[in-house]
C-alpha positions as CSV (number, residue, x, y, z in Angstrom):
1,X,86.8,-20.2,99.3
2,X,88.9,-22.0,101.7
3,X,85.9,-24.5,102.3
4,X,86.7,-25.3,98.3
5,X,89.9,-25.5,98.4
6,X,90.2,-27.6,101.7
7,X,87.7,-30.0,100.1
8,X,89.7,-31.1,97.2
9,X,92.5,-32.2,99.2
10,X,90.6,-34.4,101.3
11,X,88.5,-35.8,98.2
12,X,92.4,-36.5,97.3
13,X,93.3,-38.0,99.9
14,X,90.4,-40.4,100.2
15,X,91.6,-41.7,96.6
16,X,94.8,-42.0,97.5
17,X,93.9,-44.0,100.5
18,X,91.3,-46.4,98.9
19,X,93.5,-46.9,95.6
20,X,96.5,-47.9,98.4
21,X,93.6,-50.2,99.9
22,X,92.7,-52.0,96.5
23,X,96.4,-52.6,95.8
24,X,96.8,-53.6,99.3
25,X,94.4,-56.6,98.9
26,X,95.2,-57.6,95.4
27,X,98.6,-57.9,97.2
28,X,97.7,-59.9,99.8
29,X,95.0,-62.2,97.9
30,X,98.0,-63.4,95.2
31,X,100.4,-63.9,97.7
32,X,97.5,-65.6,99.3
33,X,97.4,-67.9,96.0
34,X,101.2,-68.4,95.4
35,X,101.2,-69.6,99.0
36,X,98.1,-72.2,98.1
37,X,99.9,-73.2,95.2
38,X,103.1,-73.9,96.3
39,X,101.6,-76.2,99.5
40,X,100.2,-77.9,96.6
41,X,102.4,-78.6,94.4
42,X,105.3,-80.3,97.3
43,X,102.1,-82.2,98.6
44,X,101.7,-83.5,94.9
45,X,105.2,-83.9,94.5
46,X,104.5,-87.1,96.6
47,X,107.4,-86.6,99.9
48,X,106.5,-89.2,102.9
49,X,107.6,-88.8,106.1
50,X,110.8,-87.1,106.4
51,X,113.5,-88.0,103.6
52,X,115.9,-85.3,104.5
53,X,117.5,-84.3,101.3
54,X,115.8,-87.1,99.3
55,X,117.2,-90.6,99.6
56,X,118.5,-89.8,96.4
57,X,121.1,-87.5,97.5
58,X,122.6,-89.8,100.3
59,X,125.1,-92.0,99.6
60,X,124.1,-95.6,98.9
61,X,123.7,-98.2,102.0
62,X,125.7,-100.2,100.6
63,X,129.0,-100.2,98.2
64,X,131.5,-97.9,98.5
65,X,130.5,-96.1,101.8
66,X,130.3,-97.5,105.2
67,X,128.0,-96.2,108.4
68,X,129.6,-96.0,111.8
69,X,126.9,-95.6,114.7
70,X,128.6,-92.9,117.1
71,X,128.0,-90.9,120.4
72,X,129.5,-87.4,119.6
73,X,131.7,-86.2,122.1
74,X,132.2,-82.9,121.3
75,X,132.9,-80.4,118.2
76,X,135.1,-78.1,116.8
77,X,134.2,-75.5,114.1
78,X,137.4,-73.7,114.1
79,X,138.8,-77.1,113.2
80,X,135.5,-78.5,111.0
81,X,135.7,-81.8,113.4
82,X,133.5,-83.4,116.1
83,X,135.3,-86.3,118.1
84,X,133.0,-89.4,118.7
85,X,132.4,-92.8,120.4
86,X,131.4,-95.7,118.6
87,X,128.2,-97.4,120.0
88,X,127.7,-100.9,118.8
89,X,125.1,-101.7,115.8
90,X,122.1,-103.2,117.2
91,X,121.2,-103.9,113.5
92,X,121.2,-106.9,111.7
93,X,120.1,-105.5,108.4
94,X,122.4,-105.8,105.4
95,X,123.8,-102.2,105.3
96,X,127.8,-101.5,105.5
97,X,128.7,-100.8,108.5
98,X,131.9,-99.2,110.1
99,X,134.9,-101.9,111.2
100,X,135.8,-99.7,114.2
101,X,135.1,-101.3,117.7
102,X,132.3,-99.9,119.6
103,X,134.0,-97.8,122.6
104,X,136.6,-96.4,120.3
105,X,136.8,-93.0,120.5
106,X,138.2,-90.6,117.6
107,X,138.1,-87.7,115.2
108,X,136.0,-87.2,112.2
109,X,136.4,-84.5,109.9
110,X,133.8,-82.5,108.5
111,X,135.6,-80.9,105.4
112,X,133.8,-83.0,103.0
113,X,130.6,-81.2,104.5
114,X,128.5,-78.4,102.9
115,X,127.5,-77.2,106.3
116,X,129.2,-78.1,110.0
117,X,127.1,-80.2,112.1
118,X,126.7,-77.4,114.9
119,X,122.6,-78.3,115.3
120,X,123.9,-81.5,116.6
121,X,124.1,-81.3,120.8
122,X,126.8,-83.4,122.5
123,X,126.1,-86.6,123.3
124,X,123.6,-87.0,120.6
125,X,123.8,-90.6,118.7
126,X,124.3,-90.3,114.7
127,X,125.2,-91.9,112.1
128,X,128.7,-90.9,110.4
129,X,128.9,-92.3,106.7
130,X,132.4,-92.4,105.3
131,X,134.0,-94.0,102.2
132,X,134.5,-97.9,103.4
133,X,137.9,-98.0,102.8
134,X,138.3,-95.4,105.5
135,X,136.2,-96.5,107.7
136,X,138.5,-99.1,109.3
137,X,140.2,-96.4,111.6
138,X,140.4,-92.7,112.8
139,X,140.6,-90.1,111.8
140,X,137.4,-90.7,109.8
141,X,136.0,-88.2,106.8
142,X,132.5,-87.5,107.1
143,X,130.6,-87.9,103.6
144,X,127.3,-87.4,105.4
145,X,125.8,-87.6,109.2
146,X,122.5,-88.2,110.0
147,X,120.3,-88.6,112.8
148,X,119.4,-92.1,113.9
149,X,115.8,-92.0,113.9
150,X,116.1,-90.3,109.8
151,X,118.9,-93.2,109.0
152,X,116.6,-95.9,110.1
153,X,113.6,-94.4,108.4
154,X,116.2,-94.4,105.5
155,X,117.3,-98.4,105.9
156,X,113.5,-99.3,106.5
157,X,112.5,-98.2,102.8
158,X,115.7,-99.2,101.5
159,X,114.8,-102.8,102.4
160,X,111.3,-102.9,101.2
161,X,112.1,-101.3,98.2
């Protein structure tokens, strides 16, 4: 008798354990196809390269914002700033660019920022847009800042477009 009642248990048991095994792969085979599906859908979606946000998003090259081509000196979260150099524009394309003199060193606030640029190492050279009436001296106010290599990606479909 304890043969029978042993048995049922472990007949049980294995159903238990081979239902949790089914669900376990149906599990695993639609995340599977989500996971397909969404690769697919932001391949179709037609990004090149690396647009960042979209171009979209970023303030126009030209207009009402300016770009100033700085060295960043250091930052401050507690005080949402970073403190650059300007380095010259070696750049001849018809963007608006910054007023300030290349050497000048000063503060730009990152208020106007969604997130603080703390991913960006000291002594890194980006590109700091502000409004262009601002842009003529320091302090500055940060509407966006980029890196270089993205900004220039940026200016090169810009000017084919």
């Amino acid at each position: 008798m304890k043969k029978t009642e042993l048995a049922v248990p472990r007949q049980r048991r294995r159903a238990v354990f081979s239902a949790f095994v089914v669900l376990a792969v149906i599990l695993c085979a639609a995340l599977l196809t989500a996971c397909s599906y969404a690769e697919t859908t932001v391949g179709q979606a037609g990004f090149r390269g690396s647009q960042q946000a979209g171009d979209s998003a970023l303030p126009d090259l030209d207009g009402e914002y300016a770009y100033v081509l700085a060295r960043v000196l250091s930052k401050d979260a507690e005080e949402n700033s970073i403190e650059i150099e300007v380095v010259p524009w070696n750049d001849d394309r018809p963007f608006s660019k910054g007023k300030l003199v290349a050497g000048d060193t000063g503060s730009v606030s990152c208020s106007e920022l969604v997130f603080f640029p703390a991913g960006i190492g000291d002594g890194s050279t980006v590109v700091v847009c502000c409004l262009s009436a601002d842009a003529d001296a320091f302090p500055l106010t940060a509407c966006t800042i980029e890196k270089l290599e993205l900004f220039e990606e940026r200016v090169d479909r810009w000017a084919t477009s």
